[in-house]
C-alpha positions as a Markdown table, in Angstrom:
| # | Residue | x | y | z |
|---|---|---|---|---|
| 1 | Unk | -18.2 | -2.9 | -26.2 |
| 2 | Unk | -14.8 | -1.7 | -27.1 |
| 3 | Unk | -16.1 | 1.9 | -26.0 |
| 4 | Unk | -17.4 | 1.1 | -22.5 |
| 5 | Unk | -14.2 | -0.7 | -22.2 |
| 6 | Unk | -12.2 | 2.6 | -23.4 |
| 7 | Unk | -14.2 | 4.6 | -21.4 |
| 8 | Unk | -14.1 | 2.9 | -18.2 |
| 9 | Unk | -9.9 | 2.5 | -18.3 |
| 10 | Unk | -10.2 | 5.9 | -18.7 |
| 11 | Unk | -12.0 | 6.9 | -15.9 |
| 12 | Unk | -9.8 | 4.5 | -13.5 |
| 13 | Unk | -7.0 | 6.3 | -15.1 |
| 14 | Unk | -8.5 | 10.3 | -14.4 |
| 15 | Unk | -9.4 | 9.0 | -10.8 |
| 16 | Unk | -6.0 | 7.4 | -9.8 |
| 17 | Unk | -3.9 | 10.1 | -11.8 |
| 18 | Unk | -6.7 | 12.4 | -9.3 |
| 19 | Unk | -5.8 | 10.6 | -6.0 |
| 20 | Unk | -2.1 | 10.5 | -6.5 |
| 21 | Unk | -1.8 | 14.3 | -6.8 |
| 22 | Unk | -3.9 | 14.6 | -4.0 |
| 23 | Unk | -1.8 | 12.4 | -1.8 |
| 24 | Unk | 1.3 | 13.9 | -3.0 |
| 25 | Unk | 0.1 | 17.3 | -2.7 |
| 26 | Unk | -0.6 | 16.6 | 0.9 |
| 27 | Unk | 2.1 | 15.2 | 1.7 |
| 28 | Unk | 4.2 | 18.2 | 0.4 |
| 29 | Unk | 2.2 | 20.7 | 1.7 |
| 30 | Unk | 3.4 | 19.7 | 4.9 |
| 31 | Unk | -0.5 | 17.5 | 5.7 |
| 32 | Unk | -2.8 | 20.4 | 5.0 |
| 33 | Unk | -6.0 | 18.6 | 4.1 |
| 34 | Unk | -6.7 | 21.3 | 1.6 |
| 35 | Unk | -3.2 | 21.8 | -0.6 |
| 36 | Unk | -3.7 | 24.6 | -3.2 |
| 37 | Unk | -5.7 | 23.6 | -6.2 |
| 38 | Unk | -3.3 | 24.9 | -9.0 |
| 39 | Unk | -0.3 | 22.7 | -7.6 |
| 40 | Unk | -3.0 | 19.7 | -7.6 |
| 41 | Unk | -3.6 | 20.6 | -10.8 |
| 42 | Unk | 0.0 | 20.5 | -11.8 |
| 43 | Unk | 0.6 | 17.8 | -10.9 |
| 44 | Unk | -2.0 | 15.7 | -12.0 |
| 45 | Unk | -1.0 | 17.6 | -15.8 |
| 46 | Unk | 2.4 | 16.6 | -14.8 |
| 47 | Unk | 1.8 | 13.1 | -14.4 |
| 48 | Unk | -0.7 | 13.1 | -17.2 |
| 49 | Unk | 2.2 | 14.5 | -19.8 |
| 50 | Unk | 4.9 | 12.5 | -18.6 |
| 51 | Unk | 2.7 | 8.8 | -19.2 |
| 52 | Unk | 2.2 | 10.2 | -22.6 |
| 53 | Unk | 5.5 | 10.9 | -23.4 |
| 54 | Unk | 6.3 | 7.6 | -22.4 |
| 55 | Unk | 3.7 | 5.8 | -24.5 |
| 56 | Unk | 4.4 | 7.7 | -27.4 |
| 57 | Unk | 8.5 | 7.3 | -27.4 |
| 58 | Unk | 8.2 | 3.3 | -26.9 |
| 59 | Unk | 4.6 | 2.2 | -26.3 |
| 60 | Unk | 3.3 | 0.2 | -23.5 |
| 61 | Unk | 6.3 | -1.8 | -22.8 |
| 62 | Unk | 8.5 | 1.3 | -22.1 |
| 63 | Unk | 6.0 | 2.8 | -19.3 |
| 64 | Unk | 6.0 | -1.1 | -18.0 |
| 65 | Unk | 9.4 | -0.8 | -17.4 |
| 66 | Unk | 9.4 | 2.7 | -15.6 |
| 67 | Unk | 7.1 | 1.5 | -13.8 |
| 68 | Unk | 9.2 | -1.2 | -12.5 |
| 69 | Unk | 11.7 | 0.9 | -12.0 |
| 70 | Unk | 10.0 | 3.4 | -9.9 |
| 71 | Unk | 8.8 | 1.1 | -7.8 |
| 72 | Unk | 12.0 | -1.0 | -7.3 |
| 73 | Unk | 13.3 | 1.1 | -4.3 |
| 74 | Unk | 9.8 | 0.7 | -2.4 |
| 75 | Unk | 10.3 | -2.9 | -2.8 |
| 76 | Unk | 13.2 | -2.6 | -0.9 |
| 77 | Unk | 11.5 | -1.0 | 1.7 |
| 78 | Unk | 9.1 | -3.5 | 2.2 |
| 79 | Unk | 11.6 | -6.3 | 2.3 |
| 80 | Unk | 12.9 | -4.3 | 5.1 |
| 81 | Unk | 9.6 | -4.1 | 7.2 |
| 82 | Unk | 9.1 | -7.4 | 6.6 |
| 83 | Unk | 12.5 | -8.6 | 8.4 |
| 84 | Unk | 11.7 | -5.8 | 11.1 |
| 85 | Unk | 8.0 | -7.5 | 11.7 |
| 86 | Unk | 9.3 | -11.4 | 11.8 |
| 87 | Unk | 12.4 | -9.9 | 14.1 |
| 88 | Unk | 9.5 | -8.6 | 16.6 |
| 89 | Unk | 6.9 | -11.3 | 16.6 |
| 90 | Unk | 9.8 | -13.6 | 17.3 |
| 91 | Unk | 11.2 | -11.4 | 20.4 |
| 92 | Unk | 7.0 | -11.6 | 21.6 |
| 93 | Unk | 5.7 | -14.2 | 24.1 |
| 94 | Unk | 3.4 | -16.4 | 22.4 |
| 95 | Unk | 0.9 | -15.7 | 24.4 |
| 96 | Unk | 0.7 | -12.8 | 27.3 |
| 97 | Unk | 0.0 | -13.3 | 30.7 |
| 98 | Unk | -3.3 | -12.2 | 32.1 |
| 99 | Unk | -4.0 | -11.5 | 36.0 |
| 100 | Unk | -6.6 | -14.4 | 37.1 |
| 101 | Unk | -5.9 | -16.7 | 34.1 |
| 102 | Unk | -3.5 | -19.7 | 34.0 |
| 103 | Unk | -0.4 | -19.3 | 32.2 |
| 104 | Unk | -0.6 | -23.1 | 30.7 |
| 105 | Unk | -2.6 | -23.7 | 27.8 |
| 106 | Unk | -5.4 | -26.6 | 28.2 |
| 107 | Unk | -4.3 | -30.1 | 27.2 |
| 108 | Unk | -7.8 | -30.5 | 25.2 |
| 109 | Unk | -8.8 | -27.2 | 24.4 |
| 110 | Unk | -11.6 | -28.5 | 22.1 |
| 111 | Unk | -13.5 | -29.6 | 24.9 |
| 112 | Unk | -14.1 | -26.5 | 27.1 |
| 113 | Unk | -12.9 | -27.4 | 29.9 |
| 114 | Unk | -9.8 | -25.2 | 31.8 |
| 115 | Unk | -9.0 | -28.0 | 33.6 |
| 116 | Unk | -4.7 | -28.7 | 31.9 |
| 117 | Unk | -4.6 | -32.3 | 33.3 |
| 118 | Unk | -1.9 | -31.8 | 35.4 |
């Protein structure tokens, strides 16, 4: 059990490590669907070496914490888009206005019936 478990970590690991120089390779080869192969492959050996430099000088916890650190500036980012999304669904009607439709909502909605009681 131990293998399959070994095995399968592994193969999540090869795939994402596999994806993530894809991406980046794409993204710095200015969005060419097919980015040379030998700067894929660097950096997928690039990323490879530099999480096993980082387990052997301190183990798990040490690649934990870059980790964290890494991804402490996109954090940031996303705190941001989140105040820039409440910001413009507060500036938005709460419902828009359609040609031929009322601009009241129904008094009993449940029942069907368009009619607002007023």
């Amino acid at each position: 059990m131990g293998f399959v478990a070994t095995l399968l970590i592994s193969v999540y690991f090869v795939t994402s490590a596999d994806s993530g120089a894809l991406v980046i390779n794409i993204i710095l080869s200015g969005g060419q669907l097919e980015p040379p192969k030998i700067s894929r492959a660097g950096w997928a050996v690039g990323n490879g070496v530099l999480t096993a430099v980082l387990l052997v000088a301190g183990g798990i916890a040490v690649l934990q914490d870059a980790v964290i650190l890494a991804a402490l500036p996109f954090s940031l980012v996303i705190v941001v888009m989140v105040a820039g999304l409440l910001k413009a669904l507060r500036s938005e009607p709460l419902a828009a206005p359609r040609e031929g439709c009322k601009h009241s909502r129904a008094a009993e909605p449940w029942t069907g019936s368009d009619d607002s009681g007023a």
